[in-house]
C-alpha positions as semicolon CSV with decimal commas, in nm:
position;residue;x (nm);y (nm);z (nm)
1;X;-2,836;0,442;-7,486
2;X;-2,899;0,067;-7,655
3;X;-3,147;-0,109;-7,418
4;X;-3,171;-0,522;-7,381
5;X;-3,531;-0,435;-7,560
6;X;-3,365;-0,225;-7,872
7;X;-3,108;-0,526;-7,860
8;X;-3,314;-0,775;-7,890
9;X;-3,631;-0,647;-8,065
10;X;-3,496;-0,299;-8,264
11;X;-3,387;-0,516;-8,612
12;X;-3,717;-0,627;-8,565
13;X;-4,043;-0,553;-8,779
14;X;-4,398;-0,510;-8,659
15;X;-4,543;-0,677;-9,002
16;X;-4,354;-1,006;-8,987
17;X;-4,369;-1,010;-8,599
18;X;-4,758;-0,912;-8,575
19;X;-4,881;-0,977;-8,910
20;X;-5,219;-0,764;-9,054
21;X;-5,532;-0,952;-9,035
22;X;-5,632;-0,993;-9,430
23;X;-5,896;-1,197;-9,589
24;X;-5,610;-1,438;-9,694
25;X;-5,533;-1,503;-9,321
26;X;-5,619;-1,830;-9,181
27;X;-5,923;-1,960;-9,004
28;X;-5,800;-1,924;-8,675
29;X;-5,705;-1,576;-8,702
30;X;-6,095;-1,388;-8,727
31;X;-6,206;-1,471;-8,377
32;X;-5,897;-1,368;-8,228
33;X;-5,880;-1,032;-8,399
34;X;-6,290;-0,989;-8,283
35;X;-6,172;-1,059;-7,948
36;X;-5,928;-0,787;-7,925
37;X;-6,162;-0,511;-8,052
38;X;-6,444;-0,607;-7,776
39;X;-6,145;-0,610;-7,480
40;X;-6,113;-0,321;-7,645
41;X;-6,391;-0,161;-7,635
42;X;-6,453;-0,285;-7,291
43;X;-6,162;-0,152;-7,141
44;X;-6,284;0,217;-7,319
45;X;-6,617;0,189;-7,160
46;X;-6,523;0,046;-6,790
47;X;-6,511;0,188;-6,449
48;X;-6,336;0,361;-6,355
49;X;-6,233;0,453;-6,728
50;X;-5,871;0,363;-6,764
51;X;-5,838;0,680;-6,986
52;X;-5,998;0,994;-6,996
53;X;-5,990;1,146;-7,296
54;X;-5,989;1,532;-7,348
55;X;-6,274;1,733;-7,474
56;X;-6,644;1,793;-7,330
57;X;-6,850;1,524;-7,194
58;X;-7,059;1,544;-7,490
59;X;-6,761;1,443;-7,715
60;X;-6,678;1,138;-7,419
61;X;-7,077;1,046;-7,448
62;X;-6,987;1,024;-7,873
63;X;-6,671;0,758;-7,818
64;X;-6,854;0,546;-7,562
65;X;-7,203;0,577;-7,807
66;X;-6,921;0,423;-8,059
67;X;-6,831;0,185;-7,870
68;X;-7,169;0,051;-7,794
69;X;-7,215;-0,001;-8,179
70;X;-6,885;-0,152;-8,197
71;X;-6,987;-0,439;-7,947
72;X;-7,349;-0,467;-8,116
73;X;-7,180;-0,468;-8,471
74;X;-6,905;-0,731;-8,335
75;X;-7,177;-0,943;-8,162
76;X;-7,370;-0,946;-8,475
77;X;-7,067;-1,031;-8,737
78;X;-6,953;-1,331;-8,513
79;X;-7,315;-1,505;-8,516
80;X;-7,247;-1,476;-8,875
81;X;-6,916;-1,684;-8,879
82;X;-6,827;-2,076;-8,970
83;X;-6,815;-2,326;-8,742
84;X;-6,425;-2,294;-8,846
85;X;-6,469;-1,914;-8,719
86;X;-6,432;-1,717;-9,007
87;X;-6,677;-1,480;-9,224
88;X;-6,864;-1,707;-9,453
89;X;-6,785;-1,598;-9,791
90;X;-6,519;-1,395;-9,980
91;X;-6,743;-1,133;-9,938
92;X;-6,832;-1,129;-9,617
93;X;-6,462;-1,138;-9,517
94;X;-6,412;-0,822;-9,698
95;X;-6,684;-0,628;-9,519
96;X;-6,547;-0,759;-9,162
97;X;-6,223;-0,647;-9,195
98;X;-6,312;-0,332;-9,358
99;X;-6,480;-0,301;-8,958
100;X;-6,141;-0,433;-8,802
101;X;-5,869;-0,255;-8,994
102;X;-6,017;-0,024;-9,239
103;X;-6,065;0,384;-9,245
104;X;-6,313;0,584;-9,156
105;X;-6,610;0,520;-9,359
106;X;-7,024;0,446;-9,287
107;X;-7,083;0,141;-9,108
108;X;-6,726;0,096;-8,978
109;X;-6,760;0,257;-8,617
110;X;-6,474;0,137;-8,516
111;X;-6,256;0,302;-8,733
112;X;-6,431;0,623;-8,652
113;X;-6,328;0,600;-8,305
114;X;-5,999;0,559;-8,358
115;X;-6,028;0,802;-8,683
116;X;-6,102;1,071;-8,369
117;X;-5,797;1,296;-8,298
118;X;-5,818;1,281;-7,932
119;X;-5,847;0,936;-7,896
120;X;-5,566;0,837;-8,117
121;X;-5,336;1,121;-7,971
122;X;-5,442;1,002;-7,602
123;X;-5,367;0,624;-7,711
124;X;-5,047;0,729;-7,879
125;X;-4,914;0,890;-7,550
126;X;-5,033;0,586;-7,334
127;X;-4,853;0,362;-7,568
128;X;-4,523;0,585;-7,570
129;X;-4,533;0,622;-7,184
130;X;-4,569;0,251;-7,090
131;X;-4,351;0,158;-7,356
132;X;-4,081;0,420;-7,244
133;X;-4,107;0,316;-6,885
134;X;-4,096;-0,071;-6,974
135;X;-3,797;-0,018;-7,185
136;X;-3,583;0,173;-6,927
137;X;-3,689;-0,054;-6,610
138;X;-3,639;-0,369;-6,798
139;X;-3,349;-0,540;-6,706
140;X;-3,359;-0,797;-6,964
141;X;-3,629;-0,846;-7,270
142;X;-3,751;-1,099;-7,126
143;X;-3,903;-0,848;-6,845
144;X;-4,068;-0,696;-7,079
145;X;-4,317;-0,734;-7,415
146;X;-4,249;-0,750;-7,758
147;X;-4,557;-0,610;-7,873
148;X;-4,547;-0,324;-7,709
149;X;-4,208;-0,231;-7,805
150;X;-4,312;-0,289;-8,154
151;X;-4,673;-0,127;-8,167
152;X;-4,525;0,214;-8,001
153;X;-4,252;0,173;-8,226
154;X;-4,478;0,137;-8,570
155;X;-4,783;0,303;-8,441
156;X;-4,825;0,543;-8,709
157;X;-4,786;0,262;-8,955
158;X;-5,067;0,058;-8,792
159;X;-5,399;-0,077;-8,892
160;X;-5,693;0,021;-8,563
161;X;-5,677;-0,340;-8,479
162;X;-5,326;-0,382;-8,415
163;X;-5,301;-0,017;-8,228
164;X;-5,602;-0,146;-8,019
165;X;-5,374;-0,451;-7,987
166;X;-5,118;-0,259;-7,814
167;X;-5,291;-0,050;-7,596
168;X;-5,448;-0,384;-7,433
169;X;-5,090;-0,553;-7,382
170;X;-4,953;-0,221;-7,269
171;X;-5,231;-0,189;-7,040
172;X;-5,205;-0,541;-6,912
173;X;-4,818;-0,501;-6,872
174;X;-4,902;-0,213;-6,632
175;X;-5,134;-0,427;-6,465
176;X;-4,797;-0,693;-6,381
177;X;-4,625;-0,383;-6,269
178;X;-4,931;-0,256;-5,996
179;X;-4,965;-0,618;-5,932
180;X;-4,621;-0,664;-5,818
181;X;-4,628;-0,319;-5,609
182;X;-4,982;-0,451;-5,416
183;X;-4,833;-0,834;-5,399
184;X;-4,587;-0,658;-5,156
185;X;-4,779;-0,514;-4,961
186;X;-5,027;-0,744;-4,853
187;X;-5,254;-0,508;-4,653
188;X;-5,368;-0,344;-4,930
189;X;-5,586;-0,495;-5,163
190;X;-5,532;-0,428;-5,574
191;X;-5,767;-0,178;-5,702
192;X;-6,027;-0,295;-5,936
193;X;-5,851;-0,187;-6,273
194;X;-5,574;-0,404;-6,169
195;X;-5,779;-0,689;-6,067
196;X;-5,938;-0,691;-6,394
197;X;-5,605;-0,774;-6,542
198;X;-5,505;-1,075;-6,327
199;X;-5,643;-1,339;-6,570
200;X;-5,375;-1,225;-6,816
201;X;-5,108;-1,178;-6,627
202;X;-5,022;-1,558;-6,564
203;X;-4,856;-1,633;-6,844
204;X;-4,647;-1,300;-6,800
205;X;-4,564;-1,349;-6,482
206;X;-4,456;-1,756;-6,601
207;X;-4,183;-1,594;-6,846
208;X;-4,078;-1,305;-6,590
209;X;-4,019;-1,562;-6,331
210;X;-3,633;-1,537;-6,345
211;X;-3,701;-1,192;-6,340
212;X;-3,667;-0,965;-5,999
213;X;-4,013;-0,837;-5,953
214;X;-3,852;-0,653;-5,699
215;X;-3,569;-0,461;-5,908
216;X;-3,838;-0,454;-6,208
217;X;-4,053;-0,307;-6,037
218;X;-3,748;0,002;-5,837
219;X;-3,657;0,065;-6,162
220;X;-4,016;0,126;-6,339
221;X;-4,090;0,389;-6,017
């Protein structure tokens, strides 16, 4: 069955629409790209964790010990930036992104977070479910996010960065969809990993607004 989403976003292709950060890309694209890898890591390390990811709580303890050095490593590179906000040299550029996009390799713990098979299985399957869900209970695209069609769609293709990408709009997306539910029934007050998301959700809930939230919302359940 052809969706509004696979109508309006299936010709579509992940590199053109969400374009890999590279050392040619422009000033104004390195701060961004650090931004999403803290969220990132944020959301990984909050409470109460928005995933859980299988295996014994001294393999947990080694992704969030990862994702401590990811925030120190990220804190230290952007000290180290322009006042345009890029890396400072050619060279410099090279050894950021290798943090943001490359593989596996010493000094890079981000990529050896996401290198881990649990974690990029469990991310995988949160991406496919919220994308799924989105897809079906959107009435029109415009209920619903490009990105995340097109980061569940291309995932295996994908760079850490842009995966990371992804799981933070598909989480935030989910977010719109509690916040509607608890919106509705005023009595109860949104849980904290919702309220966390709020700040986000404006401009989502702008381009939904000739959306049902009620109908979006029947048809997610």
């Amino acid at each position: 069955m052809t969706t509004p989403c696979d109508l309006a976003w299936g010709h579509l292709h992940v590199d053109t629409e969400i374009p890999p950060l590279t050392t040619d890309s422009e000033a104004s694209a390195w701060k961004p790209a650090m931004e999403i890898r803290r969220k990132f890591m944020e959301l990984l390390l909050s409470h109460p964790s928005f995933l859980r990811f299988p295996g014994t709580p001294q393999e947990q303890e080694y992704i969030d010990e990862l994702a401590r050095k990811v925030l120190a490593q990220g804190a230290d590179q952007v000290k180290k930036f322009t006042n345009s906000g890029e890396p400072n040299s050619y060279e410099k550029k090279t050894n950021v992104l290798g943090t943001l996009t490359g593989s596996k390799h010493n000094g890079r713990p981000f990529a050896a977070l996401m290198a881990i098979g649990q974690v990029e299985s469990t991310l995988h399957a949160y991406m496919i479910n919220i994308c799924t869900k989105m897809v079906r209970a959107a009435p029109t695209a415009q209920a619903a996010e490009k990105n995340v069609y097109l980061i569940a769609k291309f995932w295996h293709t994908l760079d850490p960065l842009r995966r990371a990408q992804g799981v933070l709009e598909a989480h935030a997306y989910f977010g719109y969809i509690q916040l509607a539910h608890h919106v509705s029934q005023p009595a109860f007050p949104a849980p904290p990993y919702v309220a966390h998301s709020l700040p986000s959700l404006t401009a989502r809930q702008a381009r939904r607004s000739a959306v049902s939230e009620r109908e979006l919302r029947e048809r997610w359940a």
